[in-house]
VOGU-532454 format. One line per 8 residues: number of its first residue (from 1); for each residue x, y, z of C-alpha. Coordinates in steps of 0.5 Angstrom, whole numbers. Each point is the difference from the previous one (the first is absolute). Example, Ala and Ser with C-alpha at 12.3 -4.5 7.8 and 13.67 -1.06 7.14 Angstrom:
2
1 = 25:-9:16 | 2:7:-2
END
This chain:
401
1 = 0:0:0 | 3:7:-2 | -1:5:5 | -3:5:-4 | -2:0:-6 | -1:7:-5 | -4:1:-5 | 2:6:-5
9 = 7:2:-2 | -3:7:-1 | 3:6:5 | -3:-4:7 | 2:-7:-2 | 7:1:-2 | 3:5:6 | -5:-4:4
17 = 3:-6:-2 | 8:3:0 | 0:2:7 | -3:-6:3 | 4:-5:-3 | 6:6:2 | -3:-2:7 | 1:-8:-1
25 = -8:-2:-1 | -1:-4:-6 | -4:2:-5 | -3:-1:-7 | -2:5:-4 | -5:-2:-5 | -1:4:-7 | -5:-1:-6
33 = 4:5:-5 | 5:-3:-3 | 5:7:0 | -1:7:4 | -2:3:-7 | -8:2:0 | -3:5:-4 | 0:5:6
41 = 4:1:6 | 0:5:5 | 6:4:0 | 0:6:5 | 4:-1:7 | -1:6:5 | 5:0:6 | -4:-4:3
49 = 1:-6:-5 | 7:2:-1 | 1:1:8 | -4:-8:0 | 6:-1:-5 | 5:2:5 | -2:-3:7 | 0:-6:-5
57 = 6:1:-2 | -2:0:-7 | 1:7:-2 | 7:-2:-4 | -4:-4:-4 | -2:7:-4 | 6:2:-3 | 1:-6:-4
65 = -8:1:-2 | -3:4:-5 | -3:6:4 | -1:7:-1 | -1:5:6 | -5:5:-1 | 2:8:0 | -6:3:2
73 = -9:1:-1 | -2:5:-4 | -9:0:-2 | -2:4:-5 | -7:2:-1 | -2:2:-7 | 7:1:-2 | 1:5:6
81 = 5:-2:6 | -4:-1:6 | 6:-2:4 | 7:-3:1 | 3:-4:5 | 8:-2:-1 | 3:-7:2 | 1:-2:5
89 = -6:2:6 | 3:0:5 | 6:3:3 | 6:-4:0 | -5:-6:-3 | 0:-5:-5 | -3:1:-7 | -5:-4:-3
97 = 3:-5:-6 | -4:-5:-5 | 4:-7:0 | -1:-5:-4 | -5:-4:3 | 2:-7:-3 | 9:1:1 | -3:1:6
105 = -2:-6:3 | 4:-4:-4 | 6:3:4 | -3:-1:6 | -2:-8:-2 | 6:-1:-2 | 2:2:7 | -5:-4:3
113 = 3:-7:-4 | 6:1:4 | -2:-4:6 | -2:-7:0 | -7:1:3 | -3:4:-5 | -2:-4:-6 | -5:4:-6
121 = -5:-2:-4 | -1:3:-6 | -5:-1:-7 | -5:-4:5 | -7:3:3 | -2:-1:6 | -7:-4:-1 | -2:0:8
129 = 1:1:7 | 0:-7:3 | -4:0:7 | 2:-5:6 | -6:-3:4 | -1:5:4 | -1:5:-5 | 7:3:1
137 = 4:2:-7 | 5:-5:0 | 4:1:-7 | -2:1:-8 | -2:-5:-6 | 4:2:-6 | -4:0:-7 | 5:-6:-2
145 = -5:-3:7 | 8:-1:4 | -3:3:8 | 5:3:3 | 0:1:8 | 1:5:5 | 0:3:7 | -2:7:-3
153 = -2:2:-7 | 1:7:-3 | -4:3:-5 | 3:5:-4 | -4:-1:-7 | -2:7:-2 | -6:4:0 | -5:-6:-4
161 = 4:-5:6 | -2:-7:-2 | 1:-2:8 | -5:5:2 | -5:-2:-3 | 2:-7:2 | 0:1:7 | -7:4:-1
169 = 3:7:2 | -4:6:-2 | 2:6:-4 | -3:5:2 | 1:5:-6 | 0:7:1 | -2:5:-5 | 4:3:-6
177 = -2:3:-6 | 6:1:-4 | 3:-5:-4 | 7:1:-3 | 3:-2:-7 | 6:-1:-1 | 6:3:-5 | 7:-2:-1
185 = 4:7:-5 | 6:0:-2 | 4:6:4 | 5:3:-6 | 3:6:2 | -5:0:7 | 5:-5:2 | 6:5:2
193 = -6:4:3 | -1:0:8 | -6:-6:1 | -6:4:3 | -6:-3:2 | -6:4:-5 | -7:0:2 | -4:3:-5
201 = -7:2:0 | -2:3:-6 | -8:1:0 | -3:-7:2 | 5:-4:-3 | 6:-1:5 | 7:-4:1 | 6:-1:3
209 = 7:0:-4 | 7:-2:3 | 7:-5:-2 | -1:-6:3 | 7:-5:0 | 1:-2:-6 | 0:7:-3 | -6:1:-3
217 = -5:5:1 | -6:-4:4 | -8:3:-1 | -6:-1:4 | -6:2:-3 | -5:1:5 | -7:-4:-2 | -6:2:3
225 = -7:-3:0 | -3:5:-4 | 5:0:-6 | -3:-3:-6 | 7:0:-4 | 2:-7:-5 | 6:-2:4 | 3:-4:-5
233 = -2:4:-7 | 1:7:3 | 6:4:-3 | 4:1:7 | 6:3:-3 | -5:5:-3 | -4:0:7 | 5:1:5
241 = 4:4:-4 | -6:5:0 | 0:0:8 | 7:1:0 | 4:7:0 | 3:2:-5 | 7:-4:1 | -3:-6:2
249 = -4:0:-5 | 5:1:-5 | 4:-6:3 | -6:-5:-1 | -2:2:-7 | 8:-1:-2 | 0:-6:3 | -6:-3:0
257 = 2:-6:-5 | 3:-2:8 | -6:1:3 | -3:-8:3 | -6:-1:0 | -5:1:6 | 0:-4:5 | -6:-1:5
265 = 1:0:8 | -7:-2:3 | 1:4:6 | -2:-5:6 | 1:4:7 | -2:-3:7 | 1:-4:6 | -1:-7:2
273 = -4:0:8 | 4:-5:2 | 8:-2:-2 | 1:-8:2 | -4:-6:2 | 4:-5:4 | 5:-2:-4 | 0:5:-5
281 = 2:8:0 | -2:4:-6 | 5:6:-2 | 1:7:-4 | -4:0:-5 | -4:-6:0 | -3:2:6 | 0:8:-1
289 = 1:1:-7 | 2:8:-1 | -2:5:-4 | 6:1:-5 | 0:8:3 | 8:1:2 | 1:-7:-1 | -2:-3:7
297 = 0:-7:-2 | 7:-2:0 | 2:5:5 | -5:-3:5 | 2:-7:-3 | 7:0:4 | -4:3:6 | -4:-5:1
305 = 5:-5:-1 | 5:3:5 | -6:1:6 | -2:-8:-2 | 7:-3:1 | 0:4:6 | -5:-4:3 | 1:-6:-3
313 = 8:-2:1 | 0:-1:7 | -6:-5:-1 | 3:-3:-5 | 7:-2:2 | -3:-4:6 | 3:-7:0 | -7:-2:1
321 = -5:4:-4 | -6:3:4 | -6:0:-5 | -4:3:4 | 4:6:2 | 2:0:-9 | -8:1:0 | -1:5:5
329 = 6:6:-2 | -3:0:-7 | -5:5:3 | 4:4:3 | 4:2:-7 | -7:2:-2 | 0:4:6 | 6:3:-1
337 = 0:1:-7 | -8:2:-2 | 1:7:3 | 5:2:-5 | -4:-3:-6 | -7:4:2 | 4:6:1 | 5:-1:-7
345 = -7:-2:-4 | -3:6:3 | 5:5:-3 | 0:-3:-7 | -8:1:0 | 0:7:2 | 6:1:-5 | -5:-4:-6
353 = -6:4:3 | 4:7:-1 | 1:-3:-8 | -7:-2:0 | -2:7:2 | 3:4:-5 | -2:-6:-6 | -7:2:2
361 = -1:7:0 | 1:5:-4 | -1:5:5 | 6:-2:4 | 4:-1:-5 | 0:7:-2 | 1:3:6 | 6:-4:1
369 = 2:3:-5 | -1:6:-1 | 1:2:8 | 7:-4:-1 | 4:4:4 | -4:1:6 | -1:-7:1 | 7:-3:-1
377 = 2:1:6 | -6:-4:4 | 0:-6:-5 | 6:-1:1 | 1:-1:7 | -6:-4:0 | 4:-4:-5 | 6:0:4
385 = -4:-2:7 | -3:-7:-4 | 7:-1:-3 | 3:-1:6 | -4:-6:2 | 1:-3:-6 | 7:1:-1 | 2:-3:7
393 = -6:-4:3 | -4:1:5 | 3:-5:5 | 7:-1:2 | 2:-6:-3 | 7:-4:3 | 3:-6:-1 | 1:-3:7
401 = 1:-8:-2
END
């Protein structure tokens, strides 16, 4: 029997994974993809991810990875700076990077490989959770039908988490409107430029702009619920270029024969009442999927990660296992995590509300613009009071184990 089995290898499973086998406990760590590459991975680390990284011993991984850092957040309203900010923050304080998610975690699990107590699973789904007599969960079955046993499952599988359904955990989603389309550009002479986070709103039609790890331009377009566009048959490069200033329009219309596809992000955002049942403990986004606003999930991934090795280590390192005292600390990491999770999830929602706000009035929009100068200051202080949070958590988070 393995002591922990982990289901996942996305941000969660794999730093979960690697500091517990660090710490000498058996794991497994089972993937369905063959490869980290999918479609779209969260990039954006702020410095609470990357000071994560740090506790962890991580954070050299990033210099042999591709990354970029961003230099600032500029919001443009019908073609008008409403305000700037420059990176970093705080004083003294790290500033926000894009990491490639994918070399990411093959780093780190290819640190993990290093120990004898770690084996990794990889292009086999996990079917089932397997339940003991007395109901506990007490391992999974892999679609091949070989069951694996453990004191502990972990399921870190994501927003659609398979497990959570399985172990009949509810997902109680929380309401969003906006959905985003996703567009990779060629950077050309953008390149050489400072990497600065753009939030376009020009009339009801808005998105965000920035240089991700790879170098390329990345926008998200924001897609609400009254838009009646043909996402697949629209002429983007026309659109976006109409929506842009005349810069940026200039640079999408150049190289628009680089411009990708859209590529659909259903925006699920919401929280699980429950994070375990006996023998099964739920983490990141399989049990608090965030909205992609200031790229939370990943940073609050590692968060997670570092609070439940905190509690599980000492009870795993026993000689002989205590089930029932495994069992009944996997409430308290909700306890100690949930906290962070519903204010984090708060200020994403106040920042869409905002978004949603000027998409729907027309009267708003012109007096932002028009009264500009007069309001700068006070939108961007209260920009600044919510970045705080979601730039460095909300709770103090400490490798202790």
């Amino acid at each position: 029997m393995a002591q922990v089995v982990i289901i996942g290898s996305g941000p969660t499973g794999a730093v979960t994974a690697l500091l517990l086998v660090q710490r000498g406990i058996e794991v497994k760590l089972i993937e369905a993809a063959r490869d980290f590459k999918r479609l779209f991975r969260g990039e954006g680390l702020m410095p609470s991810g990357l000071d994560a990284l740090e506790q962890m011993g991580l954070l050299e991984l990033l210099t042999d990875i591709p990354h970029q850092t961003i230099d600032g957040w500029e919001f443009l309203l019908s073609q008008r700076r409403l305000f700037r900010v420059d990176e970093p923050i705080e004083a003294n304080g790290r500033r926000c990077t894009t990491v490639s998610q994918p070399d990411l975690l093959a780093a780190i699990i290819k640190q993990a490989k290093e120990y004898a107590q770690f084996e990794f699973i990889q292009g086999e789904p996990v079917q089932d959770i397997v339940r003991q007599p007395s109901g506990r969960v007490g391992g999974v079955k892999l679609s091949s039908g070989v069951e694996i046993s453990a004191a502990l499952v972990i399921a870190g599988d994501g927003r659609n988490s398979t497990i959570r359904n399985k172990a009949g955990i509810n997902l109680t989603k929380l309401q969003s409107n906006v959905d985003i389309l996703w567009f990779k550009l060629d950077p050309g002479a953008l390149s050489k430029s400072k990497n600065i986070f753009y939030s376009i709103l020009q009339g009801r039609d808005g998105f965000g702009l920035f240089r991700g790890s790879s170098g390329k331009l990345h926008i998200g377009w924001g897609l609400h619920a009254d838009d009646n566009c043909g996402v697949q048959n629209l002429d983007w490069a026309a659109k976006l270029a109409a929506n842009s200033p005349p810069w940026l329009a200039e640079h999408i219309l150049n190289h628009q024969a680089s411009l990708t596809k859209p590529m659909l992000l259903s925006v699920v955002v919401g929280r699980c009442d429950r994070w375990s049942i006996p023998g099964l403990l739920l983490l990141g986004d399989a049990v608090h999927p965030m909205s992609p606003i200031r790229a939370q999930g990943i940073n609050m991934a590692f968060r997670d990660a570092i609070v439940a090795v905190n509690h599980l280590v000492p009870l795993l390192s026993q000689t002989e296992l205590n089930l029932s005292q495994i069992d009944a600390v996997l409430p308290v990491i909700q306890q100690e995590r949930e906290p962070e999770i519903i204010q984090i999830q708060k200020l994403q929602a106040q920042e869409i509300g905002q978004a949603e706000l000027l998409h729907s009035s027309a009267l708003l929009r012109w007096g932002a613009k028009t009264f500009t100068p007069i309001i700068r200051p006070a939108i961007r202080a209260s920009w600044l009071r919510r970045q705080k949070q979601l730039r460095q958590g909300v709770t103090n988070v400490r490798l202790t184990v």
